[in-house]
PyMOL Python script that loads the backbone (N, CA, C, O; Angstrom):
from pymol import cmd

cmd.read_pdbstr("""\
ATOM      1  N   UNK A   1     -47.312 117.997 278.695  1.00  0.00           N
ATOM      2  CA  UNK A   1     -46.208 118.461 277.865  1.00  0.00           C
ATOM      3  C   UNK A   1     -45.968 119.958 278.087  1.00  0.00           C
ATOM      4  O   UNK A   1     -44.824 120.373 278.269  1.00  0.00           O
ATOM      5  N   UNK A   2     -47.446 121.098 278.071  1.00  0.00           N
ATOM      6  CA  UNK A   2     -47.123 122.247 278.048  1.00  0.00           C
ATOM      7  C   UNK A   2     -46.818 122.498 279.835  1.00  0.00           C
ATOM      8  O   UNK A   2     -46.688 123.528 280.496  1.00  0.00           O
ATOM      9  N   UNK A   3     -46.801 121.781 280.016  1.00  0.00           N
ATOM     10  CA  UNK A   3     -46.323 121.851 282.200  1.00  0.00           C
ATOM     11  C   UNK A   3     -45.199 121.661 282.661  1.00  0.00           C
ATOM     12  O   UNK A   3     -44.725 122.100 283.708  1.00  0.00           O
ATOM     13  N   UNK A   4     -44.429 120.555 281.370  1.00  0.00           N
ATOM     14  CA  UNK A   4     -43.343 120.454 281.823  1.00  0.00           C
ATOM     15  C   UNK A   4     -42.370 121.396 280.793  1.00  0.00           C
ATOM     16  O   UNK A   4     -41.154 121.411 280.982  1.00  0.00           O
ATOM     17  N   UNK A   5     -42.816 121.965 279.993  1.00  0.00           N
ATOM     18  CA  UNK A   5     -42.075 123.027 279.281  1.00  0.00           C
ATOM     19  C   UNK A   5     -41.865 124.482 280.163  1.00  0.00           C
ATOM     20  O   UNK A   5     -41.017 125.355 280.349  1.00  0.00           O
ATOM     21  N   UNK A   6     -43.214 124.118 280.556  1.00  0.00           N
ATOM     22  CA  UNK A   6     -43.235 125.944 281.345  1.00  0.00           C
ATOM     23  C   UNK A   6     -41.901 125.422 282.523  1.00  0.00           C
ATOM     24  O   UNK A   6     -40.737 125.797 282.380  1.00  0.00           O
ATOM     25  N   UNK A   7     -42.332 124.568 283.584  1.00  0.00           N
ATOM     26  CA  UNK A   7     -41.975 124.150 284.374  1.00  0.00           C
ATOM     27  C   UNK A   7     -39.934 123.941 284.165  1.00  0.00           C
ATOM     28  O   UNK A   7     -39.119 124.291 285.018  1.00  0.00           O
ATOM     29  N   UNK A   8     -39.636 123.369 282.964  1.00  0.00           N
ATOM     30  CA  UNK A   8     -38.407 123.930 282.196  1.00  0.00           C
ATOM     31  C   UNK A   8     -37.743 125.576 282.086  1.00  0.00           C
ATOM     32  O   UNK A   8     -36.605 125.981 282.322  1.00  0.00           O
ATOM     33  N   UNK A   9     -38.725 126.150 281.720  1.00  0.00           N
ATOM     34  CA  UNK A   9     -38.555 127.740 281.373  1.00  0.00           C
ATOM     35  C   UNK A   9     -38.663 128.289 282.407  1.00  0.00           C
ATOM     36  O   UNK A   9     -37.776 129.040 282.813  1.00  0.00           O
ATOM     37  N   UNK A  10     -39.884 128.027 283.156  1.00  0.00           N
ATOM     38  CA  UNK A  10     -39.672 128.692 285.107  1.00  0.00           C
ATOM     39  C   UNK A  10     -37.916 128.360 285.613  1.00  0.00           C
ATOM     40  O   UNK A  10     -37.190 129.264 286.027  1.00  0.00           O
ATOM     41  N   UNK A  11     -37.558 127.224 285.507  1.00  0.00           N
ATOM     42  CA  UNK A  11     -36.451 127.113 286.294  1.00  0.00           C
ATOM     43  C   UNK A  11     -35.039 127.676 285.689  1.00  0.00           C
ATOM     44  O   UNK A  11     -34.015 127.867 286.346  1.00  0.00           O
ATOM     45  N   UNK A  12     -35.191 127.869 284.469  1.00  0.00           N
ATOM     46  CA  UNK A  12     -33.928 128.189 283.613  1.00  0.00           C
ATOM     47  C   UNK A  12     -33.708 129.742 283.878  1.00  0.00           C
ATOM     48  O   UNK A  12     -32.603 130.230 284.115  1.00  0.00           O
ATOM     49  N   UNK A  13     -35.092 130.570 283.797  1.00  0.00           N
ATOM     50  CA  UNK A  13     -35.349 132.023 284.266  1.00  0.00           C
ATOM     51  C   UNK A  13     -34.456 132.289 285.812  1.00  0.00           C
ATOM     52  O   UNK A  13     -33.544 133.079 286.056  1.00  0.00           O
ATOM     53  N   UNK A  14     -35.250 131.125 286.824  1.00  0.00           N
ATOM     54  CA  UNK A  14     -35.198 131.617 288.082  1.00  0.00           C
ATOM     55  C   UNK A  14     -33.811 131.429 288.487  1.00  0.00           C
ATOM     56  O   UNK A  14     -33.403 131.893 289.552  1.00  0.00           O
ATOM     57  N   UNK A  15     -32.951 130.670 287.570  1.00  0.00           N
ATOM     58  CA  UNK A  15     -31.195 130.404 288.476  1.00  0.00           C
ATOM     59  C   UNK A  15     -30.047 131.587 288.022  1.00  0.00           C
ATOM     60  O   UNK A  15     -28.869 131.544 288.376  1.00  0.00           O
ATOM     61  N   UNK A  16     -30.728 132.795 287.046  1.00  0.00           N
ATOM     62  CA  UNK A  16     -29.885 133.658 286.884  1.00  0.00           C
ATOM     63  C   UNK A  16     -28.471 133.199 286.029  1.00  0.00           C
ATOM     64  O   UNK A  16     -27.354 133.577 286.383  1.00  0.00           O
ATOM     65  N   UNK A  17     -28.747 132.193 284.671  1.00  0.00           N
ATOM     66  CA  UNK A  17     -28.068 131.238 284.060  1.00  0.00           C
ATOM     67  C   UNK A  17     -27.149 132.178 283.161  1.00  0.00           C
ATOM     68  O   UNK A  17     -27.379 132.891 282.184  1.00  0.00           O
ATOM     69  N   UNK A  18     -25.981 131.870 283.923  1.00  0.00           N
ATOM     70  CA  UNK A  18     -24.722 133.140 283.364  1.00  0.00           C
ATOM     71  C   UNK A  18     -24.462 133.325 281.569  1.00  0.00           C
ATOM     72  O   UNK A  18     -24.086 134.321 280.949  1.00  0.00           O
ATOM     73  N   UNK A  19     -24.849 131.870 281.041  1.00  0.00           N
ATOM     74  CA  UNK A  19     -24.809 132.077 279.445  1.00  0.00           C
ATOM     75  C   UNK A  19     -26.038 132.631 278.672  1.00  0.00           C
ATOM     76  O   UNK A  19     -26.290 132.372 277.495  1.00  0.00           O
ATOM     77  N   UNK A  20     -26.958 133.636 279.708  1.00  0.00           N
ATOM     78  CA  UNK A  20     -27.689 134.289 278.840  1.00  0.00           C
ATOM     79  C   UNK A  20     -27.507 135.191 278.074  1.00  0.00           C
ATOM     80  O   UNK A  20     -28.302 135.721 277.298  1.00  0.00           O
ATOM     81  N   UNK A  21     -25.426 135.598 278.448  1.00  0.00           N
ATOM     82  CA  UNK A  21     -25.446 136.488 277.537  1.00  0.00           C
ATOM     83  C   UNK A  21     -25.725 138.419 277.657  1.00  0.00           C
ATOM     84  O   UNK A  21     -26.829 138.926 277.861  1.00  0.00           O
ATOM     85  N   UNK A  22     -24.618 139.079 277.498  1.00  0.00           N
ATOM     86  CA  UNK A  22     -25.082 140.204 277.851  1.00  0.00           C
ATOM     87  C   UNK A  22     -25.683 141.464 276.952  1.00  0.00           C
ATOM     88  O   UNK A  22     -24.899 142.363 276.649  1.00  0.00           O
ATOM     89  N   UNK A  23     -26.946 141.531 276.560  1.00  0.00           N
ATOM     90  CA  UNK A  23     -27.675 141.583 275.663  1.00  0.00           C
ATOM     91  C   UNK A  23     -27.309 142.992 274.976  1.00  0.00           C
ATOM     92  O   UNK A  23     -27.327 142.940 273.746  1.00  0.00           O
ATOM     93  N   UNK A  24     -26.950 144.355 275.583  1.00  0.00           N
ATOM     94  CA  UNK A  24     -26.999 145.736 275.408  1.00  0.00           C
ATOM     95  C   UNK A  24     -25.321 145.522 274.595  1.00  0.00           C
ATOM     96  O   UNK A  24     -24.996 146.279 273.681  1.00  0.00           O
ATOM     97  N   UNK A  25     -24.567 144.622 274.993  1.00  0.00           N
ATOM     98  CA  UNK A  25     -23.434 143.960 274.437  1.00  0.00           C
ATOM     99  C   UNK A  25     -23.580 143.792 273.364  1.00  0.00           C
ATOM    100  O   UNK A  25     -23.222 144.665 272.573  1.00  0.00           O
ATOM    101  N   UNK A  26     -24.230 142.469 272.864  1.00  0.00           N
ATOM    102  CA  UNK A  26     -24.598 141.880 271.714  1.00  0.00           C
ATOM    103  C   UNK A  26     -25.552 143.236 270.926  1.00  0.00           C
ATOM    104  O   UNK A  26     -24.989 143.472 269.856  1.00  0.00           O
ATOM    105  N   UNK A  27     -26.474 143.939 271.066  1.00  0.00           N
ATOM    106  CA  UNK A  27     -26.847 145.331 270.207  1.00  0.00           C
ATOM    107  C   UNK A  27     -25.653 145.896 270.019  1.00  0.00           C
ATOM    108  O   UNK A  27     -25.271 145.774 268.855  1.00  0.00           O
ATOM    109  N   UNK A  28     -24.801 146.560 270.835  1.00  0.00           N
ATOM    110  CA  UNK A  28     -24.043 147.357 270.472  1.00  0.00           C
ATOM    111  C   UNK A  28     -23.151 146.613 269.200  1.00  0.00           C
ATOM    112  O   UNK A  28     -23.182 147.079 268.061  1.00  0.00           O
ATOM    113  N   UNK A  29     -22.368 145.412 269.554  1.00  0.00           N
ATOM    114  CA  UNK A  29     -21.615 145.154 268.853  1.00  0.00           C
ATOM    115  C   UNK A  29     -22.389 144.331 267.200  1.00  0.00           C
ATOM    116  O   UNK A  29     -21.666 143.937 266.285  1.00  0.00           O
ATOM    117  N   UNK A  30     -23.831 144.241 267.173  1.00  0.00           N
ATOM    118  CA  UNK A  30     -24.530 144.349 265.794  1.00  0.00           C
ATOM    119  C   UNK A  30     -24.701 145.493 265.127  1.00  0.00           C
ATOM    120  O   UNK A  30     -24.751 145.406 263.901  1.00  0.00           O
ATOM    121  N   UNK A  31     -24.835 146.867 265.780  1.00  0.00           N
ATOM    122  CA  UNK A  31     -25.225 147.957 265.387  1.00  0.00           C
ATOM    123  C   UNK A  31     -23.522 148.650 264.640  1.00  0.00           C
ATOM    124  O   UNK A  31     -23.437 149.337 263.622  1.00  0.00           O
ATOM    125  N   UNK A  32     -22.318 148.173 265.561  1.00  0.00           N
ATOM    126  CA  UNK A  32     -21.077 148.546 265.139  1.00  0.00           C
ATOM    127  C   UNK A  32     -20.777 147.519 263.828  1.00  0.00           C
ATOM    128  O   UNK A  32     -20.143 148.171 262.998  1.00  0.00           O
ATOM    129  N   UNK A  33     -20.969 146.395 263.442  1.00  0.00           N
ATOM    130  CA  UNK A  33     -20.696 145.621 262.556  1.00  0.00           C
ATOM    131  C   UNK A  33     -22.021 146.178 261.208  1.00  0.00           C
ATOM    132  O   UNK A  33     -21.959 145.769 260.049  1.00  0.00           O
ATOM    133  N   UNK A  34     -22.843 146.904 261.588  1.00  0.00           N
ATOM    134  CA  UNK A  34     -23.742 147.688 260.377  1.00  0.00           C
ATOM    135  C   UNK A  34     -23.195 148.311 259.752  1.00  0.00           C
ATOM    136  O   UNK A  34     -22.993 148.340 258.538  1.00  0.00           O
ATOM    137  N   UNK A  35     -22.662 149.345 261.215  1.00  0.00           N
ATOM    138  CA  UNK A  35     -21.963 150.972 260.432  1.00  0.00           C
ATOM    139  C   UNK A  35     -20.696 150.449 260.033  1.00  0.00           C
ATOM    140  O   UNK A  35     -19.897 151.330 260.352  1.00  0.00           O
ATOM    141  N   UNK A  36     -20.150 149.627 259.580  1.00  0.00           N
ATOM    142  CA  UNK A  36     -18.616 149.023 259.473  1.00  0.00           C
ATOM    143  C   UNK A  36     -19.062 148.424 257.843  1.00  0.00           C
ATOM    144  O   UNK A  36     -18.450 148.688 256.809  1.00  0.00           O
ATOM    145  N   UNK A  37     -20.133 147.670 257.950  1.00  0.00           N
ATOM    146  CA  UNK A  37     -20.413 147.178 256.907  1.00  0.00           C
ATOM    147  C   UNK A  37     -21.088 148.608 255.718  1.00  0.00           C
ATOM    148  O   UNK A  37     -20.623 148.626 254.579  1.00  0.00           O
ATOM    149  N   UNK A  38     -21.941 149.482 256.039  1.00  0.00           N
ATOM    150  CA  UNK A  38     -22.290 150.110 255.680  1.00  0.00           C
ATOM    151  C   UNK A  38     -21.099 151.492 254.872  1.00  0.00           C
ATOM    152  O   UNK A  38     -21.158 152.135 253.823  1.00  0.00           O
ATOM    153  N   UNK A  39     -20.088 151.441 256.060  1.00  0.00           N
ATOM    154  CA  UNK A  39     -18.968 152.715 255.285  1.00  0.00           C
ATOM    155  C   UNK A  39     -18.441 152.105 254.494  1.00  0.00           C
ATOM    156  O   UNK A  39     -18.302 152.617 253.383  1.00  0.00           O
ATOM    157  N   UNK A  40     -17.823 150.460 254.805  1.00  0.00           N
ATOM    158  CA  UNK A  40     -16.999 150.116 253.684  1.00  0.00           C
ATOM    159  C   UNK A  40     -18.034 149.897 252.360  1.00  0.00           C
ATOM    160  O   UNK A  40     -17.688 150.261 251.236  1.00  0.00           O
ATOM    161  N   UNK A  41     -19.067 149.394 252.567  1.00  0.00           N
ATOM    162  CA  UNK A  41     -20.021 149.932 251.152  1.00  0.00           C
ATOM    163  C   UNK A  41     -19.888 151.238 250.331  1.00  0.00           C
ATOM    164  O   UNK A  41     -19.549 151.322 249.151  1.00  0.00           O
ATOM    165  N   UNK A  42     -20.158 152.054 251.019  1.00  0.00           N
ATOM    166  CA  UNK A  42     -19.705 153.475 250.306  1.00  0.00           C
ATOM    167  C   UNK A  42     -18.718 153.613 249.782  1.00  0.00           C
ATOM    168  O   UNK A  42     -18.706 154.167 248.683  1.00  0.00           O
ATOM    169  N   UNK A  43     -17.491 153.141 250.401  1.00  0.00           N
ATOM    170  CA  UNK A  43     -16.253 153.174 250.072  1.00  0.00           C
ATOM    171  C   UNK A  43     -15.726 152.695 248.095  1.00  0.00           C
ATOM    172  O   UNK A  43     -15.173 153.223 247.131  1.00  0.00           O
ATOM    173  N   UNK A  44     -16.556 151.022 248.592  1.00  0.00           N
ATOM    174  CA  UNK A  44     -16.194 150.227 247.785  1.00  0.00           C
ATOM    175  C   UNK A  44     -17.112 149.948 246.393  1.00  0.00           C
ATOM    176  O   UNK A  44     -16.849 149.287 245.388  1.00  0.00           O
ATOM    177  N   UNK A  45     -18.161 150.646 246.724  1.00  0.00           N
ATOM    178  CA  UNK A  45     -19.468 150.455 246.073  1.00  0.00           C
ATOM    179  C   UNK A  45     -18.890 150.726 244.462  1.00  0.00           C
ATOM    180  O   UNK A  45     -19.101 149.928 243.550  1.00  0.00           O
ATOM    181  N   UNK A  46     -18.115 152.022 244.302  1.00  0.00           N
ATOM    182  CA  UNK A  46     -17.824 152.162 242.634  1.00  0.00           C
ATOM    183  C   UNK A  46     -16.874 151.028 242.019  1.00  0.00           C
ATOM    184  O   UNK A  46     -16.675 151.096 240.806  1.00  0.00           O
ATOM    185  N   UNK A  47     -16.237 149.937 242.776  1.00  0.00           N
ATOM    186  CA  UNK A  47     -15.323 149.861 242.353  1.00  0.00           C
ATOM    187  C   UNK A  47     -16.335 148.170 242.197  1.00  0.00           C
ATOM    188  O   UNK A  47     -16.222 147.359 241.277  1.00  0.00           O
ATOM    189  N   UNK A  48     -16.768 148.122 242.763  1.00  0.00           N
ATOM    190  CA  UNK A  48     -18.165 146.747 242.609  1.00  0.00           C
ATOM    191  C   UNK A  48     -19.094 146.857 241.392  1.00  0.00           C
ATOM    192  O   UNK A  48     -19.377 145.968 240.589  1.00  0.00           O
ATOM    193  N   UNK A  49     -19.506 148.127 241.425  1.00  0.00           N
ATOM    194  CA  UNK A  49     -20.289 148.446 240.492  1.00  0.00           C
ATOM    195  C   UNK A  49     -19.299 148.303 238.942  1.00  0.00           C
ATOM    196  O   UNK A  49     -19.692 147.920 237.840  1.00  0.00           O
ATOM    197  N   UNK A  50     -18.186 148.675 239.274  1.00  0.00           N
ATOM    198  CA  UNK A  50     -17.770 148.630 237.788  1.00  0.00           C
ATOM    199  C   UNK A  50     -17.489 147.007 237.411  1.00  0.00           C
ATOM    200  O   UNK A  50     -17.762 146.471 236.336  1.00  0.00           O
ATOM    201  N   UNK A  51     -16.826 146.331 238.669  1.00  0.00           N
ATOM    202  CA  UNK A  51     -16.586 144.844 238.155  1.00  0.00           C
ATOM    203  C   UNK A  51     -17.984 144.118 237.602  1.00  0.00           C
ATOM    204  O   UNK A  51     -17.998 143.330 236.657  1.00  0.00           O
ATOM    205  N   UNK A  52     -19.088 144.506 238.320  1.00  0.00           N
ATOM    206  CA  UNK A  52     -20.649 143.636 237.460  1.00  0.00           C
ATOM    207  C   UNK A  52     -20.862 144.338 236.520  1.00  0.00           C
ATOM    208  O   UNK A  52     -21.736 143.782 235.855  1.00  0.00           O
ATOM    209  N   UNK A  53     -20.434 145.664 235.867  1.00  0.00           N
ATOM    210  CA  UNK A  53     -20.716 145.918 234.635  1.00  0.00           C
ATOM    211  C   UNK A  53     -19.613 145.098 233.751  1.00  0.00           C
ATOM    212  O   UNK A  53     -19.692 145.005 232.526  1.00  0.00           O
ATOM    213  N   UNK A  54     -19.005 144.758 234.212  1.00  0.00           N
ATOM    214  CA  UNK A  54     -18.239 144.697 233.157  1.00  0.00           C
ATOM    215  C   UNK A  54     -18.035 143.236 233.196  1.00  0.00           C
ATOM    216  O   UNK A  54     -17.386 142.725 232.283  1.00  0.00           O
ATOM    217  N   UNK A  55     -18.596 142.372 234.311  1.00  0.00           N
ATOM    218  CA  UNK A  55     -18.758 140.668 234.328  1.00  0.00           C
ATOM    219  C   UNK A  55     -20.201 140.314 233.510  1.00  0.00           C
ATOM    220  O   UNK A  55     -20.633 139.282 232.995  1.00  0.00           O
ATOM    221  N   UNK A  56     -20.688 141.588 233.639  1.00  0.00           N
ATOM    222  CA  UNK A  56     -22.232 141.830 232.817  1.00  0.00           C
ATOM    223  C   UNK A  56     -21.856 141.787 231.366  1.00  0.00           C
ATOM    224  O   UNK A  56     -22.414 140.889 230.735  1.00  0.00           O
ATOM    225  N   UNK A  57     -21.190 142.412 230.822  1.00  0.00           N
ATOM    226  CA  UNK A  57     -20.607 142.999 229.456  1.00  0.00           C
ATOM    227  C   UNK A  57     -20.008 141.681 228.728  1.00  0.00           C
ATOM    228  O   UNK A  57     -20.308 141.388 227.570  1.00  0.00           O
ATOM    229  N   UNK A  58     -19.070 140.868 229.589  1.00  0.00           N
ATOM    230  CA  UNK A  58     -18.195 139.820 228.769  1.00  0.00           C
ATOM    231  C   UNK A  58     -19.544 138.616 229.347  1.00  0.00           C
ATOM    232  O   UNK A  58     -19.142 137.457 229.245  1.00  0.00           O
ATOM    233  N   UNK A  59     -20.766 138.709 229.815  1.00  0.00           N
ATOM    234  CA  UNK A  59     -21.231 137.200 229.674  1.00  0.00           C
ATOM    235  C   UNK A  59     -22.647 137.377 228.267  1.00  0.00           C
ATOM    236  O   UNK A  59     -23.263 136.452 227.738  1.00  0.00           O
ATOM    237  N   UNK A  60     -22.805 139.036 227.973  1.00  0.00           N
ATOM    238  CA  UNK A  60     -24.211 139.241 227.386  1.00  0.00           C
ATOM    239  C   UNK A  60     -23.124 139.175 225.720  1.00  0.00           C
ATOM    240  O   UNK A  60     -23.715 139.139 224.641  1.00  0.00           O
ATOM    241  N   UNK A  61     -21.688 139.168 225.771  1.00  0.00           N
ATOM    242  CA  UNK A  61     -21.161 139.091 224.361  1.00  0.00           C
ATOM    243  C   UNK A  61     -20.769 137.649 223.919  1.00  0.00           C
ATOM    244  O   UNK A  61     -20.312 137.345 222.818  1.00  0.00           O
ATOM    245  N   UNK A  62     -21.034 136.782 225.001  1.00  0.00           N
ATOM    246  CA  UNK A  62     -20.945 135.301 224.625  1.00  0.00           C
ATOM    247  C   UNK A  62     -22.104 134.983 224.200  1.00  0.00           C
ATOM    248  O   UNK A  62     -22.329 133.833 223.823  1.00  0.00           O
TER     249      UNK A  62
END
""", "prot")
cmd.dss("prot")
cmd.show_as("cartoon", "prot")
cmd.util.cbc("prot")
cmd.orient("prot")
């Protein structure tokens, strides 16, 4: 089993298999979807913070 796995993984390595994907690609464009996620946080953060105080407020008066 573990012979024909390697023997799997040897050959998938050795054909240079074009859907591996171009990796420094895929970082960059996770690291840009952080800082994207991260400014609009800042941005939006007071205006979040006030809607759970105040979804906080009308469920602790029921």
């Amino acid at each position: 089993m573990l012979a024909l796995l390697r023997t799997g993984l040897l050959d998938r390595l050795a054909t240079g298999d074009p859907d591996r994907g171009d990796v420094p690609g895929w970082v960059m464009l996770t690291l840009m979807s952080a800082v994207l996620v991260a400014g609009l946080l800042l941005v939006a953060q007071p205006a979040l913070e006030g809607l759970f105080q105040d979804a906080m407020a009308r469920v602790s008066q029921n």
